[in-house]
N, C-alpha and C positions, 0 to 999 in steps of 0.2 A: 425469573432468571431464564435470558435463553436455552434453549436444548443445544448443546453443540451439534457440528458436523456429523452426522452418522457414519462409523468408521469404516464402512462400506465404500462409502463414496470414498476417502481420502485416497485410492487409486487414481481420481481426476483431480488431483491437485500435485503432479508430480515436482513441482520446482520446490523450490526454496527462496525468500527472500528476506533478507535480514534487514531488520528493521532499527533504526538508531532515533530514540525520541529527540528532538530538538529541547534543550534544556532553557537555556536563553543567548541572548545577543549580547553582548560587552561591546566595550567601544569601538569605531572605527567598522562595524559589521563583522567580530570576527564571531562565532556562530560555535555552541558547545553542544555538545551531542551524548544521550546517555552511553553509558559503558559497562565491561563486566556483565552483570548478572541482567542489568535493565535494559540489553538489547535483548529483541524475540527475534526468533527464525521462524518464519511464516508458512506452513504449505500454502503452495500458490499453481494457480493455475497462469503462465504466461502467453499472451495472445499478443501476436502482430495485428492489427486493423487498423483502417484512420478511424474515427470518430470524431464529431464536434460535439465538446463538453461546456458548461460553464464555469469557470474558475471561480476564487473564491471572490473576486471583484464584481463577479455576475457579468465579464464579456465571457465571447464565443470565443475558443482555442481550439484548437489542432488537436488533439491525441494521437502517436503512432503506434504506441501499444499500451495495452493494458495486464491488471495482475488482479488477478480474484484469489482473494484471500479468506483458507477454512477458517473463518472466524472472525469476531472482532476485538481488534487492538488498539482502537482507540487513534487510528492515527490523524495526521493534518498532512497538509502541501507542504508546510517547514518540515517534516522527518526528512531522514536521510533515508534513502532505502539504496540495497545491493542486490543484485540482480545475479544470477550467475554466468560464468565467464564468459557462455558460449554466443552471449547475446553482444550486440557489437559496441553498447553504452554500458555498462555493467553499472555503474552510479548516475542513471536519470537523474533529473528532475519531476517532481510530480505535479501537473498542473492542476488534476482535480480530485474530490473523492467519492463516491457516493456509500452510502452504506445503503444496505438494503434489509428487510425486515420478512416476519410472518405473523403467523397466529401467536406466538411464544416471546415476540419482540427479535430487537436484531438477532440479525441470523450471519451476514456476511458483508467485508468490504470489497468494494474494487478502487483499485489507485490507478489514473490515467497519466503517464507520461509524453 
């Protein structure tokens, strides 16, 4: 089992981002999303940068910001995620994700929008 965030650090993860799992697709594309209890609120660290990622297709995409997340959630590109107000897209898109690991196994996500 990984060691969580040392709660030291969680001063560098000031944001918040709420996380909504993607459940499934119904007809026509219309797209269900967890709710209640099965949405997380993420401490995140929110960064503007461009970056070039690769999406889950394996091309090259844009990023304009990213969100480093204390922990792992388990997410994909289909979640919905909310960002807070003060950013000027508060509901991105995510086009890619990486998780990242240690000696302990995973350690943290970043989601690239």
């Amino acid at each position: 089992m990984p060691a969580p965030i040392v709660p030291d650090l969680l001063d560098l993860f000031p944001d918040v981002v709420v996380i909504e799992h993607r459940l499934t697709t119904a007809g026509f594309g219309v797209e269900t999303y967890a709710s209640g209890v099965d949405v997380v609120s993420a401490p995140a660290r929110i960064v503007g940068q461009v970056t070039e990622v690769r999406g889950p297709d394996g091309q090259l995409v844009r990023s304009t910001q990213h969100a480093v997340l204390a922990g792992v959630f388990d997410i994909t590109v289909l979640d919905r995620f909310t960002l807070p107000s003060r950013f000027p897209i508060v509901r991105p898109r995510a086009v890619a994700i990486r998780l990242s690991t240690d000696e302990n196994g995973p350690h943290h996500e970043t989601v690239y929008f």
